[in-house]
C-alpha positions as CSV (number, residue, x, y, z in Angstrom):
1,X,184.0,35.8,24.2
2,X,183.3,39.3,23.9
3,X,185.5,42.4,24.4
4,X,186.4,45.6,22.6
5,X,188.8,46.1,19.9
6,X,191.9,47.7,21.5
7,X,192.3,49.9,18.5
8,X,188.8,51.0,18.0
9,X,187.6,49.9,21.1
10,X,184.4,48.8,18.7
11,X,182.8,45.3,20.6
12,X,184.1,42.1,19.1
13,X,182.7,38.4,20.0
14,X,185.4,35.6,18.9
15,X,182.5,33.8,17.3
16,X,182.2,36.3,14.9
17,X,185.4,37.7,14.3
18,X,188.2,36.1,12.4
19,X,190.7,38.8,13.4
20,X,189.6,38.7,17.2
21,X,190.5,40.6,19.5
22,X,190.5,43.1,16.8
23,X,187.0,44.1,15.0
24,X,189.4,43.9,11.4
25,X,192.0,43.0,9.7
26,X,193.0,46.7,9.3
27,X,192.9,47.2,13.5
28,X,195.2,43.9,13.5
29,X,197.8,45.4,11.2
30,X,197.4,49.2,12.5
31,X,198.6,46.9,16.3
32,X,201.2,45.1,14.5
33,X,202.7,48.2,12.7
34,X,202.8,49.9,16.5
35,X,204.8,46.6,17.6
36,X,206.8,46.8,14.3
37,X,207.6,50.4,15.0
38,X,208.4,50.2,18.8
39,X,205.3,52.5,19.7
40,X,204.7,49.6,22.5
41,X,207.3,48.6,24.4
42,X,207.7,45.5,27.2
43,X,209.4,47.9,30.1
44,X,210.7,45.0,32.3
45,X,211.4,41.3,31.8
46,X,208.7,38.9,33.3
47,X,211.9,36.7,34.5
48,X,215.4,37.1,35.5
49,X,217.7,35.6,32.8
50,X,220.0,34.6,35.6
51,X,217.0,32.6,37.4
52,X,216.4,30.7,34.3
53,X,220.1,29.8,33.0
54,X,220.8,28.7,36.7
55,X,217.8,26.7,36.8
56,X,218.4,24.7,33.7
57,X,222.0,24.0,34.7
58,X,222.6,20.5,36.3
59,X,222.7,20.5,40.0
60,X,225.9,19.5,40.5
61,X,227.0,22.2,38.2
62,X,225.0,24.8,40.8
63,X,227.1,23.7,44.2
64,X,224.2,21.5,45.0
65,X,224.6,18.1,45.7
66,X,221.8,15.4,45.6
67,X,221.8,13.6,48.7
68,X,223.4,10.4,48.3
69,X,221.5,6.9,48.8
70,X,222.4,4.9,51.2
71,X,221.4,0.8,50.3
72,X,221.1,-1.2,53.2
């Protein structure tokens, strides 16, 4: 796969580069050091929290019932 460094922006193939998408090691850690630094931020969640921890709660636990099977 090619692309460009999003550092640099020099091109970068994965074939060729170990540290891909970056064109080096030194782009890789100049990106982590932003992270590490909180230059780059994540300005919303993905997910509501509240969506998630009511969807791994049982279903009784939720006010929803599973319909109950009749055996005839």
């Amino acid at each position: 796969m090619k692309h460009c460094c999003p550092i640099c922006k020099k091109p970068t193939d994965s074939a060729k580069h170990v540290d891909f998408p970056f064109c080096s090691e030194r782009c890789r850690l100049l990106d982590l050091g932003a992270w590490a630094s909180e230059k780059y931020v994540v300005s919303e969640p993905i997910f509501d929290e509240e969506e998630l921890l009511e969807a791994d709660r049982p279903a009784q636990q939720r006010g929803r019932h599973e319909p109950d099977e009749t055996i005839q």
